[in-house]
N, C-alpha and C positions, 0 to 999 in steps of 0.2 A: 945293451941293457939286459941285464939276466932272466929269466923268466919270472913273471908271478903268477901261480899255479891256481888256475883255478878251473872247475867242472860243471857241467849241469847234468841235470836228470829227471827224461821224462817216459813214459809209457805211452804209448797212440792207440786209440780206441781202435777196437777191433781186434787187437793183437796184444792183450793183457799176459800174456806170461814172456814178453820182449821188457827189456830196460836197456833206452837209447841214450847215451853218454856221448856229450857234446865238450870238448874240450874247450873252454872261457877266456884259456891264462892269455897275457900279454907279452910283449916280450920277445926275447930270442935267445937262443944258447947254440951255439953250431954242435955242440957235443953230447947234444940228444937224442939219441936212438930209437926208443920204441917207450912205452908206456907200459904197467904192470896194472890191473883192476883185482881188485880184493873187494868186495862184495859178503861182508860178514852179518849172521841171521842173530838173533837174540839167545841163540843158543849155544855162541860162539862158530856155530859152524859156517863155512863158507859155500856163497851157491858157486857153481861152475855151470859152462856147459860140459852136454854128454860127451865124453872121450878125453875132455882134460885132467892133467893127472898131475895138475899141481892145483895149491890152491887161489890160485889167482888167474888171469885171463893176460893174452898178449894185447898189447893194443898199437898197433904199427905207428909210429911219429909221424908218418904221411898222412891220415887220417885222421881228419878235427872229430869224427863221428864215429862211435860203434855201437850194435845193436846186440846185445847177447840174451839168448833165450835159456832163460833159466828159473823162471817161475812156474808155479802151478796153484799158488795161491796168494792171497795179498800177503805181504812182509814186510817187516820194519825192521831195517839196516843199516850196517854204518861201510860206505865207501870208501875204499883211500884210492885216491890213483897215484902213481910211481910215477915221474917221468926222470928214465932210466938215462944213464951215460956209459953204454957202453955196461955192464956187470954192475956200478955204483948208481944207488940211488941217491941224483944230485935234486929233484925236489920232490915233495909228495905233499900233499892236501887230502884232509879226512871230511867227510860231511854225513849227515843224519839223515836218511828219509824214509816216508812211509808211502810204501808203491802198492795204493788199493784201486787200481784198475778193476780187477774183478768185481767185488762189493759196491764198486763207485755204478759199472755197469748194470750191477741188478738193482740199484737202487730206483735208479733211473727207470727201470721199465717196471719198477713198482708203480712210478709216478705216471706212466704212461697206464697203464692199468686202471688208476684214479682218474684219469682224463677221462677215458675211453666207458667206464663204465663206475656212476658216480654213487653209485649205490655199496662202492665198498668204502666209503668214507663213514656210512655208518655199522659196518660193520666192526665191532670193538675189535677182535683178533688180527683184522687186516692192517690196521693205524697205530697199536698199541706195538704191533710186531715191527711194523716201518720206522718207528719212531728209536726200537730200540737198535735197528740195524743202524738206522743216519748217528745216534747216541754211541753206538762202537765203533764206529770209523772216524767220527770227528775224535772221539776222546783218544781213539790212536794215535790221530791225526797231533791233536793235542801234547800228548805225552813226546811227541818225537819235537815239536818244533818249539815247545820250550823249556825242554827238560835234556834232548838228547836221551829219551828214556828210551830204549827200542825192547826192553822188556816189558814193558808196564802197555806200550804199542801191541807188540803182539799180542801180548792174552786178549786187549781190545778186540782185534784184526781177526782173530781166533773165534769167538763171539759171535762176531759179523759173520764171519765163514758158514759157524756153525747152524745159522740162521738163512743162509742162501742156503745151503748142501739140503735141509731140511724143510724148507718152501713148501711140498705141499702141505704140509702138516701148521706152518705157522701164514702163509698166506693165500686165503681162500682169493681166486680171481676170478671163481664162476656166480660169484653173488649176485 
């Protein structure tokens, strides 16, 4: 039975600039070699890791899993994986996703923040700001999963960004 190409992809806390690609497909082909990873940004361009000099990643056929460190901030992208025969590419599968690890992580200790000290609930700068962070990540979040939009994601993801990188200025935690 030929292959049916299929991938996953996830991020593990802790370790936000890793995207762990878990091969899904079913299937068999003896004439499968190795796999290609294309990981394209909104910008057209492709992340890699450092030292590769093409624009795609190897991904060995003995391996259902690969971990490639190639972030340094949330991104919304489109994947194709190859799975090569030999030089020809005998199948490939493209997917959408939006890898907000980072943002997803500060959100969260916004919320711990609110736990921990409840007096920033009324604080209008601190709720107004969280609200527009969780507001830029879902609506990325949004754009990618029913649009396939990874442009209209990242200006979101961009946003969010802009509002971690800038924290002290839009979230007081010492109220």
């Amino acid at each position: 039975m030929p292959i049916v190409s299929n991938f996953s992809v996830s991020q593990v806390a802790g370790a936000p600039e890793n995207i762990v690609l878990t091969d899904t497909s079913s299937g068999s082909d003896g004439t499968i070699t190795s796999r290609r990873v294309y990981i394209m940004q909104s910008d057209g361009a492709y992340l890699v890791q450092s030292g590769t000099t093409t624009e795609y990643e190897v991904w060995a056929y003995a391996d259902s899993t690969i971990t490639l460190d190639v972030l340094t901030e949330d991104k919304a992208v489109k994947i194709t994986v190859q799975w090569m025969a030999g030089a020809v590419v005998a199948y490939d599968k493209i997917a959408y996703f939006g890898l907000t690890l980072y943002n997803e992580t500060f959100d969260y200790e916004q919320t711990q923040l609110i736990v921990a000290n409840n007096k920033l609930s009324s604080d209008n700068n601190f709720i107004s700001s969280k609200s527009a962070l969780r507001t830029y990540i879902d609506s990325g979040n949004e754009a990618v999963s029913l649009a396939t939009d990874i442009v209209s994601a990242q200006i979101c993801y961009d946003a969010a960004t802009a509002l971690r990188e800038n924290s002290q200025y839009t979230f007081n935690g010492n109220s």
